[in-house]
C-alpha positions as CSV (number, residue, x, y, z in Angstrom):
1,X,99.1,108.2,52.2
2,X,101.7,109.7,54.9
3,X,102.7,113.0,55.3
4,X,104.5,114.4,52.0
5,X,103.6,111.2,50.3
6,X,101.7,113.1,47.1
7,X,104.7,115.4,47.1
8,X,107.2,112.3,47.0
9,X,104.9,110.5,44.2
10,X,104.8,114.1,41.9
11,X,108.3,114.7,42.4
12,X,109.0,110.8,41.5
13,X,106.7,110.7,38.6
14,X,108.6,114.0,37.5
15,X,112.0,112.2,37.7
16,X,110.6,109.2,35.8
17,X,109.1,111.4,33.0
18,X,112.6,113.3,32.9
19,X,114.4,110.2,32.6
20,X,112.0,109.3,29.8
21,X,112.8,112.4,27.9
22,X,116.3,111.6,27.9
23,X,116.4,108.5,26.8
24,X,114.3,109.4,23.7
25,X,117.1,112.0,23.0
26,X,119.4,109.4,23.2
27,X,117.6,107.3,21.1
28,X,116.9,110.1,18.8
29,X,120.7,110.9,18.4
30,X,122.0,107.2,18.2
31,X,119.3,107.4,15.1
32,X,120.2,110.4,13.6
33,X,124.0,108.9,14.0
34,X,122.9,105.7,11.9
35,X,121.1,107.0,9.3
36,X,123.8,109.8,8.5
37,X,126.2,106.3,8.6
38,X,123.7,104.0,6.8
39,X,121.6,106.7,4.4
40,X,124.7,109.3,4.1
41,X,121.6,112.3,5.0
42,X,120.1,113.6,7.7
43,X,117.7,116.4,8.7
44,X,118.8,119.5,10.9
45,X,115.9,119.6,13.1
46,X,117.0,115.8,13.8
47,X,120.4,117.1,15.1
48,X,118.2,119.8,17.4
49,X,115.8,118.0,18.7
50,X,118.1,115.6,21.4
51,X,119.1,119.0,22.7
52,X,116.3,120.7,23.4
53,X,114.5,117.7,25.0
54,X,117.8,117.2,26.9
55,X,117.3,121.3,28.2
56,X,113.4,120.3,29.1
57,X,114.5,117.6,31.1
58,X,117.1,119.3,32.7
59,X,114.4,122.4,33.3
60,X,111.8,119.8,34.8
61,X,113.8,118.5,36.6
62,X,115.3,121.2,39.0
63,X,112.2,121.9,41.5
64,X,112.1,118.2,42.6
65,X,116.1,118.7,43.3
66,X,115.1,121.4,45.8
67,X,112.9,119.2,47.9
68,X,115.5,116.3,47.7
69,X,118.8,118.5,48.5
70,X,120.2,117.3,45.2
71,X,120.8,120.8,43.8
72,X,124.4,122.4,44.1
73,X,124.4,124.1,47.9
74,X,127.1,125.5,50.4
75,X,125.8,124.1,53.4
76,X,128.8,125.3,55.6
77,X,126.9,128.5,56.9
78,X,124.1,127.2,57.7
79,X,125.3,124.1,59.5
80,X,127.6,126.8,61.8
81,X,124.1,128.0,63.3
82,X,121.7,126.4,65.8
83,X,118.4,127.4,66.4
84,X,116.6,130.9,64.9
85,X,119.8,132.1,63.6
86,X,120.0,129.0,61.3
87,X,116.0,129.3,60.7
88,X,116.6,132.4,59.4
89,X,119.4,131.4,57.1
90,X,117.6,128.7,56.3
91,X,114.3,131.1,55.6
92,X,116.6,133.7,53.7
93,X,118.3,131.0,51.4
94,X,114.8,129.8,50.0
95,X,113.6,132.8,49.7
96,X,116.1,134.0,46.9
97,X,115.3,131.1,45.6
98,X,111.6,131.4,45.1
99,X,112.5,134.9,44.1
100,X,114.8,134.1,41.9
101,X,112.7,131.5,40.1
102,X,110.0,133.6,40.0
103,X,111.6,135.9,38.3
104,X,112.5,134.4,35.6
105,X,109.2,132.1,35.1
106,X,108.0,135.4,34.6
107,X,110.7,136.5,32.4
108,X,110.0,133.2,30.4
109,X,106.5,134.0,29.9
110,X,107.1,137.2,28.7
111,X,109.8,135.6,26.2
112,X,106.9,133.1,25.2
113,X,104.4,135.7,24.8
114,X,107.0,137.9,22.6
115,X,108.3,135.0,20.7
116,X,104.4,134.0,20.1
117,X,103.3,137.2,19.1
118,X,106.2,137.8,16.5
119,X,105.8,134.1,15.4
120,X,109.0,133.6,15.5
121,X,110.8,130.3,14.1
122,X,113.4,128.1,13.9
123,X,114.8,127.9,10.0
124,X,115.0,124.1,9.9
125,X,113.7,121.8,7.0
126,X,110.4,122.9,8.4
127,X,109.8,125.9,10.7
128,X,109.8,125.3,14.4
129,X,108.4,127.8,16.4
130,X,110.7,129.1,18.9
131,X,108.2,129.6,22.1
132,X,107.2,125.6,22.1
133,X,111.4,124.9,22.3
134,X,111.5,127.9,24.9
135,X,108.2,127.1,26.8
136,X,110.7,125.1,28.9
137,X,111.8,128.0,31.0
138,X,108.5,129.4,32.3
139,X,107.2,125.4,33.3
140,X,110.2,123.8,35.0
141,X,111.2,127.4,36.6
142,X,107.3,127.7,37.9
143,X,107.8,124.2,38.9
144,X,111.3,125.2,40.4
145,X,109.2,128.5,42.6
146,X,106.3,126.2,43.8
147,X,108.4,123.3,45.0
148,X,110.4,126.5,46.2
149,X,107.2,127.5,48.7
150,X,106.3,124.0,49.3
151,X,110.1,123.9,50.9
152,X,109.8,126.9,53.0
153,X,106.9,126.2,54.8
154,X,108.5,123.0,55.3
155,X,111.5,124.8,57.0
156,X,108.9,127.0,59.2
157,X,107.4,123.5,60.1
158,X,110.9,121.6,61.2
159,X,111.2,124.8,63.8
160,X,108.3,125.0,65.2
């Protein structure tokens, strides 16, 4: 496989399985739509659940962004700057962001661990615990950091 290819393949087996996700929400609302039509009931958890598979998709989803340049960026700086000026932009720019999603993977995890611990739950027509809904935040923000560190030694590569 060529250079990057496994990276390519994860990221698009990522996108896929996000894609996935939301069309079950989808499906899961259009349902939830009918049968409150059709049956004249419906469940809250049912009204939930779309949303917080939407927000793990969304959460997946982000790290792969990086490594395509599909996320939200102001380019205008660094395109100003040739040469080690603009490698160290470039440098400084991933680094807050593998800081910043560090931080809060490990932020989520210590929400997980507290929500866990307290056994904390959703009051729907059967408890949902909270830290499987919030487990999103520690997973797609660790896989936001590591695609993060996969991209900067990619950057120290391009200016070598």
């Amino acid at each position: 496989m060529n250079k990057g290819g496994h990276e390519r393949k994860a990221y698009r087996m990522l996108e896929i399985f996000c894609g996935l996700l939301l069309f079950i929400a989808v499906g899961i609302s259009l349902g939830e739509i009918v049968g409150r039509v059709v049956f004249h009931t419906t469940y809250d958890f049912i009204i939930d659940l779309p949303v917080w598979i939407t927000i793990w998709a969304m959460l997946l989803i982000g790290g792969p962004l990086i490594a395509e340049n599909g996320h939200v960026s102001i380019d205008f700086m660094v395109n100003r700057f040739q040469g080690r000026a603009r490698l160290f932009l470039e440098l400084f720019n991933i680094t807050a962001t593998i800081i910043y999603g560090f931080a809060v993977t490990i932020g989520g995890f210590a929400l997980i661990r507290m929500l866990y611990l307290r056994e904390a739950v959703f009051p729907k027509y059967f408890p949902i615990p909270k830290w499987i809904v919030e487990l999103c935040i520690p997973v797609g923000m660790g896989i936001f950091t590591i695609v993060g560190i996969i991209e900067f030694f990619k950057i120290i590569k391009k200016y070598k």
